[in-house]
Every structure is written in structure tokens, then in C-alpha cells.
Backbone as CSV, one residue per row, in Angstrom:
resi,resn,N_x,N_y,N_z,CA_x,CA_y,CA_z,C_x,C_y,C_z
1,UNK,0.834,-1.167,0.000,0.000,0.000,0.000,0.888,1.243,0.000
2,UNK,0.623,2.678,-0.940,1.411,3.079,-0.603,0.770,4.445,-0.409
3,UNK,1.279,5.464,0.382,0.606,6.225,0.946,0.840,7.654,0.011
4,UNK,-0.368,8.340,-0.913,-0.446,9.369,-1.912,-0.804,10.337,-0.903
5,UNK,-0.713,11.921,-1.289,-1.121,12.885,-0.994,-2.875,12.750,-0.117
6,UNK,-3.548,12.139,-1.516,-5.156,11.821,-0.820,-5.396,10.976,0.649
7,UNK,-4.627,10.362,0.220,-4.358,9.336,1.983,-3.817,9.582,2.983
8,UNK,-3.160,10.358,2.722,-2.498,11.065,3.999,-3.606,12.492,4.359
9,UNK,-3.906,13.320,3.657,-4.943,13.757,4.025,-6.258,13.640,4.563
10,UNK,-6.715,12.206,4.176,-7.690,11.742,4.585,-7.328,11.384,5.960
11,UNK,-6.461,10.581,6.005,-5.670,10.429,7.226,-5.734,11.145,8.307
12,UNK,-5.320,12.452,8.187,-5.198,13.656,8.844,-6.375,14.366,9.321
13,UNK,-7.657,13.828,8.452,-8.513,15.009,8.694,-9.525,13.651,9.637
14,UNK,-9.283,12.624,9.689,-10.090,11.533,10.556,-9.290,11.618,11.924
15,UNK,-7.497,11.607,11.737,-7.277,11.903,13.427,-7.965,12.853,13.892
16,UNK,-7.636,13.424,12.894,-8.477,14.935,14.111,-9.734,15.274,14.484
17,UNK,-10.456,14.330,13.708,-11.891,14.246,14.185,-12.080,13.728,15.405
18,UNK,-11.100,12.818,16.067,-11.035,12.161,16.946,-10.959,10.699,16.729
19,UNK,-11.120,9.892,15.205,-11.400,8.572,15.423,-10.425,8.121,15.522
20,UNK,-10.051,6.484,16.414,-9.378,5.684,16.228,-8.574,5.413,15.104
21,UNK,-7.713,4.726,15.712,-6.929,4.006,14.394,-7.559,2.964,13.458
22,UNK,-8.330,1.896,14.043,-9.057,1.171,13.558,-10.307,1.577,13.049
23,UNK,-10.939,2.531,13.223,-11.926,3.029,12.894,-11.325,3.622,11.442
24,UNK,-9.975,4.091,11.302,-9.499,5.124,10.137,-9.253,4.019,9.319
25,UNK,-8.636,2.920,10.017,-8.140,1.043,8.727,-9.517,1.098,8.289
26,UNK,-10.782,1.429,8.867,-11.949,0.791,7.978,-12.406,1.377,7.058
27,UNK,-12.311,2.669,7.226,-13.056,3.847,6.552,-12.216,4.055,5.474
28,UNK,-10.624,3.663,5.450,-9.766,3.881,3.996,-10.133,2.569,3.369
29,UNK,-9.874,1.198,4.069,-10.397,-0.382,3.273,-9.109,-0.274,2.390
30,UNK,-9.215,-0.960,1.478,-7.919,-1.745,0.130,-6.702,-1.910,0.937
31,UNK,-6.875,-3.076,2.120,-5.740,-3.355,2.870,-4.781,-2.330,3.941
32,UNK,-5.497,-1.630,4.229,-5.053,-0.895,5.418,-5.318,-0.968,6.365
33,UNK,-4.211,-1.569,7.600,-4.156,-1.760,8.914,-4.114,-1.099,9.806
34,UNK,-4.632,-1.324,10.852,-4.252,-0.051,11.924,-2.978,-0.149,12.698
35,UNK,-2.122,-0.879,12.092,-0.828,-0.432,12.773,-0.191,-0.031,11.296
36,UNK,-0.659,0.287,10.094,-0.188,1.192,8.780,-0.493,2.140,9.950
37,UNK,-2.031,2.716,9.918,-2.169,3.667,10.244,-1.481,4.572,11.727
38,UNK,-1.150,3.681,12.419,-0.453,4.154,13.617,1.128,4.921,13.436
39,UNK,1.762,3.845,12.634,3.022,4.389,11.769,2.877,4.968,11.263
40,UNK,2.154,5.687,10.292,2.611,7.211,9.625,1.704,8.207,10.656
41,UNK,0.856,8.086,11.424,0.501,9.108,12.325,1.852,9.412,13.331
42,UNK,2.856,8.317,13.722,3.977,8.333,14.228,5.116,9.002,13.354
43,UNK,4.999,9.027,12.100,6.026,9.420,11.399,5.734,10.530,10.934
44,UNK,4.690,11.254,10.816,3.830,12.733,10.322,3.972,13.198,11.684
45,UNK,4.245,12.600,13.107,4.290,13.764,14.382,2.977,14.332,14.262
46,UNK,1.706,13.534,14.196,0.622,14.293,14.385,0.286,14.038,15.898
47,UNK,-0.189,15.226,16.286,-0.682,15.111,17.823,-1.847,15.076,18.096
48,UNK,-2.107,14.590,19.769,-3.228,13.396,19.843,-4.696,14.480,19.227
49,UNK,-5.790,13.761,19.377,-6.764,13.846,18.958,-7.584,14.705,19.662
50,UNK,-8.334,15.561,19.144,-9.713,16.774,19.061,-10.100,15.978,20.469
51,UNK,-10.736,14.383,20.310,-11.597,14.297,21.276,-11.068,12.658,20.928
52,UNK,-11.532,12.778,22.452,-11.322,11.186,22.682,-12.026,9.998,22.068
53,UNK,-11.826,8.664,21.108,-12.442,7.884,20.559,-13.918,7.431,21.289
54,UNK,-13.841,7.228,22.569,-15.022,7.139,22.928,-15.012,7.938,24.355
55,UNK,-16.403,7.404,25.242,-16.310,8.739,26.045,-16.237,8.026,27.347
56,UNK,-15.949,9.072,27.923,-14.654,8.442,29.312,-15.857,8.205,30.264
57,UNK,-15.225,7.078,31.255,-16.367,6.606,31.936,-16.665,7.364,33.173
58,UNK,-17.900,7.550,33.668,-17.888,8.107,34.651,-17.073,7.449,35.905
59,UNK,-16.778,7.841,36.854,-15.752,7.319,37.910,-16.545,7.124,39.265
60,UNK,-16.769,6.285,40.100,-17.278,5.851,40.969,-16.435,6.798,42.155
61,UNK,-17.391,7.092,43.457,-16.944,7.822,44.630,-16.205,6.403,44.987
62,UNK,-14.949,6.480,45.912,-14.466,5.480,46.685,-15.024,5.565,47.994
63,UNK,-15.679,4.133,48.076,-16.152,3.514,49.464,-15.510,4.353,50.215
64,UNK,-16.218,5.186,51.599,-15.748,5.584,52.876,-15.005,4.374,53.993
65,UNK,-13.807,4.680,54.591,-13.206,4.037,55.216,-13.995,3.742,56.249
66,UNK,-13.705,2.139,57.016,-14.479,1.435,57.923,-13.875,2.415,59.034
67,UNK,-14.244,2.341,60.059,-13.271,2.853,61.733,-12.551,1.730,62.479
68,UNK,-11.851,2.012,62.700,-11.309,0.758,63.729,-11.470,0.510,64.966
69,UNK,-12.556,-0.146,65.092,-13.310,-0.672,66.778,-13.196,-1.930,67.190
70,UNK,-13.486,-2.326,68.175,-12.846,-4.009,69.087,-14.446,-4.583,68.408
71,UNK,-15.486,-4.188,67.657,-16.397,-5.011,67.091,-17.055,-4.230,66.328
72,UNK,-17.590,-5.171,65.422,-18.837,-4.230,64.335,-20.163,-4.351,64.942
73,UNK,-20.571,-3.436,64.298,-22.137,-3.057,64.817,-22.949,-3.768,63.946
74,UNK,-24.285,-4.346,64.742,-25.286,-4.975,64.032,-25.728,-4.689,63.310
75,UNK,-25.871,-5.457,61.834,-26.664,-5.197,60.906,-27.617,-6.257,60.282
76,UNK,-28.440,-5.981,60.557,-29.884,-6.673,60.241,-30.167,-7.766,61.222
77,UNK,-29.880,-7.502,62.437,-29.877,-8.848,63.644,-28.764,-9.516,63.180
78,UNK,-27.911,-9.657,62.508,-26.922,-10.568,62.382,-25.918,-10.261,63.736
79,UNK,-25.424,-11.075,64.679,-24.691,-10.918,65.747,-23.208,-10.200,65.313
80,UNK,-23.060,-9.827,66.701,-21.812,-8.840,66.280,-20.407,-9.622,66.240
81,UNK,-19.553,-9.323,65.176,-18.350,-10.002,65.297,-16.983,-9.682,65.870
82,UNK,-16.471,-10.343,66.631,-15.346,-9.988,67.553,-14.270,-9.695,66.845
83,UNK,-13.367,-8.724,67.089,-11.561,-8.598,66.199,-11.048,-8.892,67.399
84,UNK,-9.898,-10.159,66.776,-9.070,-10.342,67.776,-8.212,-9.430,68.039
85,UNK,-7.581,-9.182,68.824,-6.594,-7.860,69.484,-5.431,-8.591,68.671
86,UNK,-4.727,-7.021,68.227,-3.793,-7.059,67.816,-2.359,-7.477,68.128
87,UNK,-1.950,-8.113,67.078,-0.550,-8.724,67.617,0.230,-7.977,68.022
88,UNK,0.899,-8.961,69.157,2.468,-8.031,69.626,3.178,-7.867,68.370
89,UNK,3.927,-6.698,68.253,4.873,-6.573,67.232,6.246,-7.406,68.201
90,UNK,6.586,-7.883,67.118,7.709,-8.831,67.551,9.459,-8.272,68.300
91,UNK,10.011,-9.078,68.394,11.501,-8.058,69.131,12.180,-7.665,68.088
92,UNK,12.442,-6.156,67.995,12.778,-5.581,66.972,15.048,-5.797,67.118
93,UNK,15.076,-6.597,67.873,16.920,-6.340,67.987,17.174,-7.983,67.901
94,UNK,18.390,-7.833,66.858,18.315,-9.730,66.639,18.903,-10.342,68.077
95,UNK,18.924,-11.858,67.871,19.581,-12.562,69.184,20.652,-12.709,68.846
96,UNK,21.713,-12.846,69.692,23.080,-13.353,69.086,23.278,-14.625,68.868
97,UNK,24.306,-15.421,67.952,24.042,-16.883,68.215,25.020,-17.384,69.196
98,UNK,25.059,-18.552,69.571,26.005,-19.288,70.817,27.161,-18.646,70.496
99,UNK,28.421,-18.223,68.844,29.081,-17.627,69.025,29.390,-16.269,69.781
100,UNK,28.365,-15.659,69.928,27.973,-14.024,70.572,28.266,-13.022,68.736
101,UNK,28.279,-13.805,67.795,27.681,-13.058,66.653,26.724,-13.025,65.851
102,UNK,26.260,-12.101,64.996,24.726,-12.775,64.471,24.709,-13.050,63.772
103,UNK,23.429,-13.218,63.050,23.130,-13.888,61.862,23.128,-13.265,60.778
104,UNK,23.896,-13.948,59.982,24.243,-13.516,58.900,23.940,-14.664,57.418
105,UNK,23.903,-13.525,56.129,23.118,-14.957,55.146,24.338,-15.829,55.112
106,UNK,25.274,-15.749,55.386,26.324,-16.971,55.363,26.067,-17.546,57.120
107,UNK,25.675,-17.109,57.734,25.744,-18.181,58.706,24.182,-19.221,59.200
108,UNK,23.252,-18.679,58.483,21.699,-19.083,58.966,21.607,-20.350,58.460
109,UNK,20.843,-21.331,59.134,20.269,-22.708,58.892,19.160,-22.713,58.925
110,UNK,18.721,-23.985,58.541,16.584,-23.959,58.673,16.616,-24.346,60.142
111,UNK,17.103,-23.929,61.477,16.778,-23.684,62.579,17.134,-22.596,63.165
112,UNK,17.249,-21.050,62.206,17.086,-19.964,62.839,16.470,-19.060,61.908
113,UNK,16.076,-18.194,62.290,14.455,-17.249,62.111,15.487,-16.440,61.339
114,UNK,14.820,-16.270,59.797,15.733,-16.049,58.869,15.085,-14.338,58.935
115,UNK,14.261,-13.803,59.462,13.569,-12.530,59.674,14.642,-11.226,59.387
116,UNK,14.661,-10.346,58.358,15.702,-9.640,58.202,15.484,-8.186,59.094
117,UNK,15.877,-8.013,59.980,16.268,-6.654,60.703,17.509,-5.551,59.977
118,UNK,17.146,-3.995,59.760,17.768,-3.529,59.162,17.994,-3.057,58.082
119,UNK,19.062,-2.289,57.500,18.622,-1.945,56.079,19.667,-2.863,55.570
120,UNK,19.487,-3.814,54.208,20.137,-4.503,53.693,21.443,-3.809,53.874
121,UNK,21.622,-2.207,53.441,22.572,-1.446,52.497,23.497,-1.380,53.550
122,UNK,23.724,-1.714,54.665,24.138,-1.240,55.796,24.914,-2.342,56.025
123,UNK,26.033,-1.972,57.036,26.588,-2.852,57.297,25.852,-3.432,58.877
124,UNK,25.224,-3.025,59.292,24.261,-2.976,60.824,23.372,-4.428,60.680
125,UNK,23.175,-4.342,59.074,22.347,-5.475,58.700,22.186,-6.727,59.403
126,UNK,20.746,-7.474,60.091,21.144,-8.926,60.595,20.005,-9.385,60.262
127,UNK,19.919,-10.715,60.776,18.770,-11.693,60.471,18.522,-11.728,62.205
128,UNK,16.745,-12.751,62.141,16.518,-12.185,63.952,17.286,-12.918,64.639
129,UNK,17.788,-14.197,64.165,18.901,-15.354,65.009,18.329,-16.054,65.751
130,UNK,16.725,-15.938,66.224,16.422,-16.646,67.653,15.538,-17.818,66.786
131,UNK,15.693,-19.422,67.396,15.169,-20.437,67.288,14.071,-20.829,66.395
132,UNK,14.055,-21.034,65.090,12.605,-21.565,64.553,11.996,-22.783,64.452
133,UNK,10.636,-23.099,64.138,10.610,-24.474,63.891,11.012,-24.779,62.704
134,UNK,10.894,-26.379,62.609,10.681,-26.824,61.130,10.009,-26.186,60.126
135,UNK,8.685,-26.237,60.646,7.606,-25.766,59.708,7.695,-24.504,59.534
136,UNK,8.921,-23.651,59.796,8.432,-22.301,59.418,9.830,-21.675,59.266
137,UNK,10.209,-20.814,58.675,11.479,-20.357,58.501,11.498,-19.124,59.731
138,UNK,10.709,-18.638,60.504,10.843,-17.583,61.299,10.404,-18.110,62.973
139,UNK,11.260,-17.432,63.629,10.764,-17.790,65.112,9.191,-17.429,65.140
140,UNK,8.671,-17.698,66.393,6.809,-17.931,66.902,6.373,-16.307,66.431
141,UNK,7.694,-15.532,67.291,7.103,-13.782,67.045,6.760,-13.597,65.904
142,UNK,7.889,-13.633,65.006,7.891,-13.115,63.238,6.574,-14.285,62.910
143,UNK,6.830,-14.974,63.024,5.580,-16.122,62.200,3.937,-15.453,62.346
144,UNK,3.778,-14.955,63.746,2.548,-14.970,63.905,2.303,-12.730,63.163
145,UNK,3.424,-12.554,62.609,3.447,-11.051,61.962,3.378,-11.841,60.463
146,UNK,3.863,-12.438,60.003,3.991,-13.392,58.449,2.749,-13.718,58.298
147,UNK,2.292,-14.649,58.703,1.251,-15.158,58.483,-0.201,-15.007,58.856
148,UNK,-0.622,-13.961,58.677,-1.541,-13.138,59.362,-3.093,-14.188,58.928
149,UNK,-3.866,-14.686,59.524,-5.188,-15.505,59.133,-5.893,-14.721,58.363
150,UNK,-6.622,-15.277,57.389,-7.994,-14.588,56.656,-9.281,-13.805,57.632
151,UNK,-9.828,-12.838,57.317,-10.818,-13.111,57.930,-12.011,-14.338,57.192
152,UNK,-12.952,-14.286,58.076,-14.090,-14.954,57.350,-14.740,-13.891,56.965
153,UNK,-15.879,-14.811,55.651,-16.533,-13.848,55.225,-17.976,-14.004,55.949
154,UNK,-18.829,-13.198,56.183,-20.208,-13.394,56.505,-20.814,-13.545,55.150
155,UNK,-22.118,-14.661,55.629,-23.076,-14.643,54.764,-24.011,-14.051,54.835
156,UNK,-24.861,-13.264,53.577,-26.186,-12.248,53.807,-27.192,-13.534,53.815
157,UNK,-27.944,-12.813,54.452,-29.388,-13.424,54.053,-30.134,-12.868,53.071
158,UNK,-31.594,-13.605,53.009,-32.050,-12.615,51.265,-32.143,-10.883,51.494
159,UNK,-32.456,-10.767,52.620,-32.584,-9.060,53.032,-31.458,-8.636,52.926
160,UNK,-30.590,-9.014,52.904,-29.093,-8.368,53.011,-28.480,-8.441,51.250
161,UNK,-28.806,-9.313,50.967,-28.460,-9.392,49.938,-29.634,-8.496,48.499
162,UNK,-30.682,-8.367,49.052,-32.007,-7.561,48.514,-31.084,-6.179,49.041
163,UNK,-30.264,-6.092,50.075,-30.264,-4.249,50.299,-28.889,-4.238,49.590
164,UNK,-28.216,-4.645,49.596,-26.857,-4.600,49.095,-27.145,-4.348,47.296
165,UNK,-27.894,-5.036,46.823,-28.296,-5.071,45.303,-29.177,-3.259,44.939
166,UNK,-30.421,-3.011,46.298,-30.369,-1.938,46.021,-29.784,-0.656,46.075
167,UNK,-28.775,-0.784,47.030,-27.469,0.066,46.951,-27.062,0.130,45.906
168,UNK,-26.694,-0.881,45.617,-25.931,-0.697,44.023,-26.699,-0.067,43.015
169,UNK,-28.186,-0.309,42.834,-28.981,0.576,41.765,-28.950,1.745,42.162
170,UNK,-29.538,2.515,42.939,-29.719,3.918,43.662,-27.970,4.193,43.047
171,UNK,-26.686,3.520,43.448,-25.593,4.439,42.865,-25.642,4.674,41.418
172,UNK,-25.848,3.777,40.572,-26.008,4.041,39.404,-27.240,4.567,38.966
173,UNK,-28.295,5.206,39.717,-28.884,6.262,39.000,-28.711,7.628,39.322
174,UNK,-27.606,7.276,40.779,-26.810,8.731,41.062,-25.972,9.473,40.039
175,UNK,-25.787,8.093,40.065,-24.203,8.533,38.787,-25.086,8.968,37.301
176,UNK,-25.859,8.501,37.176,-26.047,9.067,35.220,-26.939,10.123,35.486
């Protein structure tokens, strides 16, 4: 295909209408692609478009943040659910090992808590040194900061699930 005066004009006067590239491959036809068309809009330095190919979506408000309380409040008689209290944060200064030095990635085995304290970049750098199990590469402290449980999810009932659905309509006739 090769690109005449008429085609490049035509070209020119469809970017700027705003259409697509693919929209411009259809409207020229006799084997023109929209990555032809992307390359000489790249090689002509034409800049972007009048208006956008299609129209931008409206944007949803972001959900208001929950509060952080020792339980949630009832909703719809469903009983209230407990948060377990928060973990100890673990000992922030490594242990030494039986040598009285620490741990280091040349000295750690799968029976010490490979937990990195420090900034790598540093020479201060250590691992936590104190005792792990098998099953876990980090002592009890770090493990129970690692591996934090899921919550569960609650199940609605049909009312809950009937109000939750009309929430969602009422937003979308906010929004349009």
C-alpha cells in the first residue's frame, strides 16, 4: 500500500476528528491496517486527537473508610463479630548466636528465624537469630506477623443481599 497525498490527508482530517486508528483502517479499506495507520501518524508527528475515541467513563466515589473498633455493629440482627486484638509486634533487635555473633546470610540454617532486621545497604544489617521451627522459617514472634489468618466472610441473608443489590442501583442512578 502506498501512501499518496489523498491518503495522507484523509488520514489527517479523521485523526483529528477524533477517530481511532481502527476506525481510520476501515473507513480507507484496500488493505489498510491499523498499525499502517499508527506508523505514519507516528512518522507525520501528528498530535493526539480533538476528542477522545469514545467517552470516558464516569468514575465511581471510593467507598468511605471502615473505623477501627474491638467489634462491628449490628446489621440486620446478624450478631456482632469480635476482632481479635492485635498482635504483639515482635523483638525488633536480633539474638546473638552461641558464638555471641549474628546472623548472617552466610551463617543461617533452617533452625534460625531467617527474619531480616535492618537496612540490607548497611553494614548494621542482621537476620533475627532466635530459634525456629521446622515448619516455618521464622521464630513464633515473626511467624505470627507473616502469616496473618484470613478473615471470614459473613453470609447475607435474602434481606441483606435484597439491600446490598439496592445500593448498588440507587448508585447508578446517582451517577447518570
Amino acid at each position: 500500500m502506498a501512501w499518496t497525498e489523498d491518503r495522507v490527508e484523509t488520514l489527517k482530517k479523521l485523526w483529528t476528528e477524533g477517530l481511532s486508528a481502527s476506525q481510520i483502517a476501515k473507513e480507507m479499506g484496500e488493505g489498510v491496517t491499523r498499525n499502517a495507520i499508527i506508523g505514519k501518524v507516528h512518522r507525520l508527528k501528528l498530535s493526539g486527537r480533538a476528542t477522545p475515541s469514545r467517552p470516558p467513563r464516569p468514575r465511581a466515589k471510593p467507598a468511605p473508610k471502615p473505623r477501627a473498633t474491638t467489634s462491628t455493629p449490628r446489621i440486620n440482627n446478624t450478631p456482632a463479630v469480635r476482632r481479635e486484638a492485635p498482635i504483639a509486634p515482635p523483638p525488633l533487635e536480633p539474638a546473638p548466636l552461641p558464638n555471641g555473633e549474628f546472623a548472617t546470610v552466610l551463617t543461617l540454617t533452617n533452625h534460625i528465624c531467617k527474619w531480616p532486621i535492618g537496612d540490607p545497604a548497611t553494614p548494621e544489617f542482621r537476620f533475627c537469630g532466635r530459634k525456629s521451627s521446622a515448619a516455618s522459617p521464622y521464630c513464633d514472634s515473626h511467624a505470627s506477623q507473616a502469616y496473618q489468618p484470613q478473615s471470614r466472610r459473613r453470609r447475607r441473608g435474602p434481606e441483606g443481599a435484597k439491600a446490598a443489590l439496592d445500593a448498588l442501583a440507587n448508585a447508578r442512578r446517582k451517577a447518570v
